[in-house]
N, CA, C and O of each residue as an XYZ file, in Angstrom:
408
protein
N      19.004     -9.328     24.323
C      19.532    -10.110     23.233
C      20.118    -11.406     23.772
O      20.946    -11.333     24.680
N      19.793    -12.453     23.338
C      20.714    -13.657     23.733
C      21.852    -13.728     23.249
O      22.368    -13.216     22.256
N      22.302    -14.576     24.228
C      23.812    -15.434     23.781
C      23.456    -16.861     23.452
O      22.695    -17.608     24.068
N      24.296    -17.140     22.143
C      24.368    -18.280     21.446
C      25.808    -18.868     21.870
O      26.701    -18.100     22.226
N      26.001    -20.307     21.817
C      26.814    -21.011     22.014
C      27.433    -21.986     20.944
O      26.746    -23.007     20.901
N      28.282    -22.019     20.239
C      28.745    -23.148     18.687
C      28.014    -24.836     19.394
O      28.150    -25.381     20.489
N      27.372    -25.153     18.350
C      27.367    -26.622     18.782
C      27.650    -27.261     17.604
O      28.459    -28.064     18.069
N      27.612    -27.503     16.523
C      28.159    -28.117     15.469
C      28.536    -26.907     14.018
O      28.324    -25.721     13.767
N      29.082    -27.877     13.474
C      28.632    -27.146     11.376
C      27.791    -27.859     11.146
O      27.603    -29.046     11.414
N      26.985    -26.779     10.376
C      25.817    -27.746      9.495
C      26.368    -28.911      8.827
O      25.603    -29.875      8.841
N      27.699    -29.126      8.132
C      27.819    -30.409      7.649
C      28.353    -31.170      8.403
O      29.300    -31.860      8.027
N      27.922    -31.216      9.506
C      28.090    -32.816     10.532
C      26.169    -33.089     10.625
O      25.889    -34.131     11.219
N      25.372    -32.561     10.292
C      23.885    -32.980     10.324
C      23.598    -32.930      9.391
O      23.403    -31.805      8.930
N      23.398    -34.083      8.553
C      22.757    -34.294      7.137
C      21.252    -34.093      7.631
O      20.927    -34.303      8.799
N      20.113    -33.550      6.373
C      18.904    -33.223      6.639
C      18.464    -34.438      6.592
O      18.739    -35.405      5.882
N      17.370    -34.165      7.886
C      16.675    -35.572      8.141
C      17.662    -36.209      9.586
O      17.267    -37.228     10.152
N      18.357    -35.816      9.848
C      19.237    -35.801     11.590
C      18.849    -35.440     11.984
O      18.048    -34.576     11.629
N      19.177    -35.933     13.466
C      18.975    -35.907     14.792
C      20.232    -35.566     15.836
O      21.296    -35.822     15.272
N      20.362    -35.222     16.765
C      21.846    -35.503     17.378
C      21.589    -34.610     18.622
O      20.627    -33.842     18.657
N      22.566    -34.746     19.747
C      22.718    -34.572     21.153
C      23.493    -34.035     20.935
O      24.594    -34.435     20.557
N      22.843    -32.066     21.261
C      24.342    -31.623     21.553
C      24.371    -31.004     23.031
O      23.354    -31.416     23.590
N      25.170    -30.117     23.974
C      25.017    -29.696     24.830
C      25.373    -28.447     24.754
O      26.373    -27.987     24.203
N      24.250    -27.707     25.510
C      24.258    -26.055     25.688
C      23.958    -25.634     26.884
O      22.796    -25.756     27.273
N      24.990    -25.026     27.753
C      25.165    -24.457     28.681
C      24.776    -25.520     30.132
O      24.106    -25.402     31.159
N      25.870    -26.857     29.319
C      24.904    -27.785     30.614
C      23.608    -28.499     29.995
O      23.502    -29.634     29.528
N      23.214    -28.079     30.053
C      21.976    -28.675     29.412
C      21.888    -29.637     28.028
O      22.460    -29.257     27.007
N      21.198    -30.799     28.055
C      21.107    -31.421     26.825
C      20.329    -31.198     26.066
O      19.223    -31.716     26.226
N      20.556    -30.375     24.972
C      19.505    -30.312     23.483
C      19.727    -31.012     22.642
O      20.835    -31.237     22.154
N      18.175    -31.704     22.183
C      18.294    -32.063     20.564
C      18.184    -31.229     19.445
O      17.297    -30.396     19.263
N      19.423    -31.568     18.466
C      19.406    -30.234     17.527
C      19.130    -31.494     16.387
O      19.551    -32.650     16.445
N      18.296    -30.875     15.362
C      17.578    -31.219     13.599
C      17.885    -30.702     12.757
O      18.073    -29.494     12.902
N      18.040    -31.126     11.821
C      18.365    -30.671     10.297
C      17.114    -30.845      9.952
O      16.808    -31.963     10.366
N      15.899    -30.189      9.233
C      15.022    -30.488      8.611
C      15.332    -29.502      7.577
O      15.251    -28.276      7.644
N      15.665    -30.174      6.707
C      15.729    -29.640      4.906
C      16.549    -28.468      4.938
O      15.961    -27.467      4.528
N      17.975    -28.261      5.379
C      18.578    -27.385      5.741
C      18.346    -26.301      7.139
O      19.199    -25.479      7.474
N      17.282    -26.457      7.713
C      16.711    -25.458      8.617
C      17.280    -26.262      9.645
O      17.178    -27.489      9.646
N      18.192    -25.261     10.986
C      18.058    -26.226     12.343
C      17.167    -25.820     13.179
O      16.955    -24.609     13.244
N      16.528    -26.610     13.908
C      16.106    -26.355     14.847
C      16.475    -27.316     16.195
O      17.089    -28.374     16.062
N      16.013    -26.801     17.530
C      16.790    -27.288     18.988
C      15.182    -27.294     19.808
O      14.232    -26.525     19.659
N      15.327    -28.344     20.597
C      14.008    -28.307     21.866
C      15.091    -29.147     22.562
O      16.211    -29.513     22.205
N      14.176    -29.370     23.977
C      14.933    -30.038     25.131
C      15.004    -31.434     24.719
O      14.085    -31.670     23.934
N      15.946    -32.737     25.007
C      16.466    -33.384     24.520
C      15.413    -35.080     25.318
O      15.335    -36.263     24.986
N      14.759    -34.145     26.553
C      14.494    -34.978     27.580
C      12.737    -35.000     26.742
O      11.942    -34.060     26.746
N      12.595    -35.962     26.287
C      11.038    -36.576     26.437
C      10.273    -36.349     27.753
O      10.801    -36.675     28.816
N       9.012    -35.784     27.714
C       8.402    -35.201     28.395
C       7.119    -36.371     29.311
O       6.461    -36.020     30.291
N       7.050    -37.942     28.550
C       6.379    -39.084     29.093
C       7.502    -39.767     30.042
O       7.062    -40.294     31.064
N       8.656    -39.809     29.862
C       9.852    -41.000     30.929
C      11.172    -40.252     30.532
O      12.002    -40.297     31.440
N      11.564    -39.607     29.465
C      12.818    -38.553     29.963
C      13.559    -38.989     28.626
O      14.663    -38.546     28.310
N      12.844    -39.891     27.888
C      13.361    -40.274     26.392
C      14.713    -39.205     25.408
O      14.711    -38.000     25.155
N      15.561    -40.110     25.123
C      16.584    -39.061     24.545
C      15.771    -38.331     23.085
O      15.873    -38.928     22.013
N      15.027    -37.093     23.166
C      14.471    -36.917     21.818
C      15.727    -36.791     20.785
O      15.213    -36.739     19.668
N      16.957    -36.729     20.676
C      17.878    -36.178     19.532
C      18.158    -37.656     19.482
O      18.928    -37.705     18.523
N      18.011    -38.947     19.932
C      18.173    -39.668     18.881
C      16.935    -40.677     18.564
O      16.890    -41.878     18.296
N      16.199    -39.917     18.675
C      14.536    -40.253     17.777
C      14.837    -39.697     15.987
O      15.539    -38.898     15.368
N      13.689    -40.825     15.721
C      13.492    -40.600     14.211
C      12.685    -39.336     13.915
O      11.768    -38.946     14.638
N      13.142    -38.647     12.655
C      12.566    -37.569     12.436
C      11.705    -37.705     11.119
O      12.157    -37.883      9.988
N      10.348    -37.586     11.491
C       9.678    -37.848      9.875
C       8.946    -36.005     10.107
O       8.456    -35.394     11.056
N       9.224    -35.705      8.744
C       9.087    -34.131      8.452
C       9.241    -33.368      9.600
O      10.439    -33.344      9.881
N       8.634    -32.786     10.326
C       8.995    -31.596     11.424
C       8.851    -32.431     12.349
O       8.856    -31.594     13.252
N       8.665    -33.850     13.135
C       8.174    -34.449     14.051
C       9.122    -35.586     13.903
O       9.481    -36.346     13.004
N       9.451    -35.323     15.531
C      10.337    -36.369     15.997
C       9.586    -37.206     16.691
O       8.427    -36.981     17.040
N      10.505    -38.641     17.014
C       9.662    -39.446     17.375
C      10.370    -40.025     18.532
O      11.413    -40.615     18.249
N      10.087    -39.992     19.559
C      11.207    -40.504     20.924
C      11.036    -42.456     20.650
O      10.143    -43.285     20.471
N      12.793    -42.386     20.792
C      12.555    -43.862     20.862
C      12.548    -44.682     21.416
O      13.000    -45.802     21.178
N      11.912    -44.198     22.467
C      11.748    -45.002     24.372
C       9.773    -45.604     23.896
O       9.400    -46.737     23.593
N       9.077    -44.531     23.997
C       7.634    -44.733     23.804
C       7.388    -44.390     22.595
O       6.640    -45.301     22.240
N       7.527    -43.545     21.517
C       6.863    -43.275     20.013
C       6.266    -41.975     20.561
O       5.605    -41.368     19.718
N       6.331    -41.443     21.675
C       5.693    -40.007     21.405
C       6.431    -39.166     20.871
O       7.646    -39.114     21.058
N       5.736    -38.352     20.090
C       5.466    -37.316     18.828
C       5.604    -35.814     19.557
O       4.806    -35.574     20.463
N       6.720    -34.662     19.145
C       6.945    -34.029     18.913
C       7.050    -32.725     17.810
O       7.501    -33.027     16.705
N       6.803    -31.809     17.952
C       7.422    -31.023     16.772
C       8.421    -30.343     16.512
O       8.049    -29.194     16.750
N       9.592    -30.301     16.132
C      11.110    -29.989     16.317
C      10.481    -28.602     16.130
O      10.738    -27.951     17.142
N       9.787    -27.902     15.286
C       9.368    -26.380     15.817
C       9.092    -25.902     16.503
O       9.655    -24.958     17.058
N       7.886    -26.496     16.770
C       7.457    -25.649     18.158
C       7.212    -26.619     19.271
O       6.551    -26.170     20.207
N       7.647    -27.961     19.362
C       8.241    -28.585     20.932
C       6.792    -29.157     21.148
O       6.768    -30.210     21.785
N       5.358    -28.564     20.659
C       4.237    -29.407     21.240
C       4.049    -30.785     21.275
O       4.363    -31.123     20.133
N       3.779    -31.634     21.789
C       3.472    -32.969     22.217
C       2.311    -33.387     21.527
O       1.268    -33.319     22.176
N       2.212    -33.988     19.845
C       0.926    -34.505     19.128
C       0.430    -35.734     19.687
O      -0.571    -36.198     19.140
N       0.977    -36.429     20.775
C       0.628    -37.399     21.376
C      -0.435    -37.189     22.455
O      -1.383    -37.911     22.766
N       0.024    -35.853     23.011
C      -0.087    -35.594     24.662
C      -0.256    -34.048     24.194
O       0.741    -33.355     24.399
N      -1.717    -33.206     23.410
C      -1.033    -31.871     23.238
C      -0.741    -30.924     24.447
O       0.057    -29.993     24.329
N      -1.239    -31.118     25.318
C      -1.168    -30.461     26.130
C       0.479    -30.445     26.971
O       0.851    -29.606     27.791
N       1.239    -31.608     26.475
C       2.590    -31.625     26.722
C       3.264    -30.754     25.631
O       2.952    -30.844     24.444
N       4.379    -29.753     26.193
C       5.117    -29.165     25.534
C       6.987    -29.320     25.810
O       7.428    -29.606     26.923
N       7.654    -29.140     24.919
C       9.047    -29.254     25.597
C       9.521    -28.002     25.098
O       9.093    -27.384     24.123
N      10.570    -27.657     25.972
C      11.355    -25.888     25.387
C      11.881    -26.057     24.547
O      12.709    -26.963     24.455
N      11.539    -25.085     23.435
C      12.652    -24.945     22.071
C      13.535    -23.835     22.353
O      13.335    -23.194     23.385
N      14.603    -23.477     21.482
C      15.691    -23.244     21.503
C      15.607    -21.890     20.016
O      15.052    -22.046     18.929
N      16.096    -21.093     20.340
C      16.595    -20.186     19.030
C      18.054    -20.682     18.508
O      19.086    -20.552     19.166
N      17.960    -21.331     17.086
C      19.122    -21.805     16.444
C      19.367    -20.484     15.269
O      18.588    -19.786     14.620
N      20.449    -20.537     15.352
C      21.074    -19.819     13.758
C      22.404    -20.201     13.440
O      23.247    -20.852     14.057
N      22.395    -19.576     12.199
C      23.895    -20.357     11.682
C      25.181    -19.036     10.969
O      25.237    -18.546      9.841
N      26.049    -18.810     12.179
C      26.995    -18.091     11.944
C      28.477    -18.113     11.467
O      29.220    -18.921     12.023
N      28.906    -17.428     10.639
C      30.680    -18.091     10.301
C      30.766    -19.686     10.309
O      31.530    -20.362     10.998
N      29.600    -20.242      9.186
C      29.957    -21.322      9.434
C      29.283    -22.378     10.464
O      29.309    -23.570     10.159
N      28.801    -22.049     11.431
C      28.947    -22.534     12.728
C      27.490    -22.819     13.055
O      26.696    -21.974     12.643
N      26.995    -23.859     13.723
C      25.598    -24.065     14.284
C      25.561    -23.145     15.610
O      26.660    -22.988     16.143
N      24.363    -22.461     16.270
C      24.810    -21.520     16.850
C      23.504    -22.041     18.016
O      22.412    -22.103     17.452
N      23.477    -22.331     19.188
C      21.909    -22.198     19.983
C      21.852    -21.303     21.246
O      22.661    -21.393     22.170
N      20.910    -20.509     21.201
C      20.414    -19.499     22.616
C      20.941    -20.011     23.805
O      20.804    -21.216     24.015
N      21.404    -19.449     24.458
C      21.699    -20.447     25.922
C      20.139    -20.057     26.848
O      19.950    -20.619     27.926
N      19.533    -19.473     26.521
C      17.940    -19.096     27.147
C      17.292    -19.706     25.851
O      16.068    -19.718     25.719
């Protein structure tokens, strides 16, 4: 079973956000898409691009170093598919944004 770590409340991420949070050390970008969060690694996978403060159009973020394309679900690279970045198990407890530390 994992351990989750608090990184925000849902109402500090309006849907359609982006944002840098940190888990266990590590920098994740966590999303609001239409109430749902989801988390992948924060580091752009072409030059190391901050993905959490890329634009998010529907499930796909957009790094704003180069414009490569992400999917805040499942982390694949629509630019580069064969590039992937690690996602994250998010849930939302007492309130609380919650992410896997694995």
């Amino acid at each position: 079973m994992s351990e989750y770590v608090t990184v925000a409340k849902p109402e500090d991420l309006a849907p359609g956000q982006g944002r840098v949070v940190e888990v266990n050390g590590n920098e994740v970008a966590l999303f609001n898409l239409n109430g749902t969060f989801y988390a992948i690694d924060n580091m752009c996978a072409h030059q190391g691009g901050p993905l959490g403060e890329g634009l998010l159009e529907g499930e796909t973020v957009i790094c704003p170093w180069h414009s490569w394309k992400y999917s805040v679900k499942s982390g694949v690279c629509s630019t580069n598919p064969s590039v992937k970045v690690k996602t994250y198990s998010v849930k939302i407890e007492s309130g609380q944004i919650k992410v896997a530390l694995t």
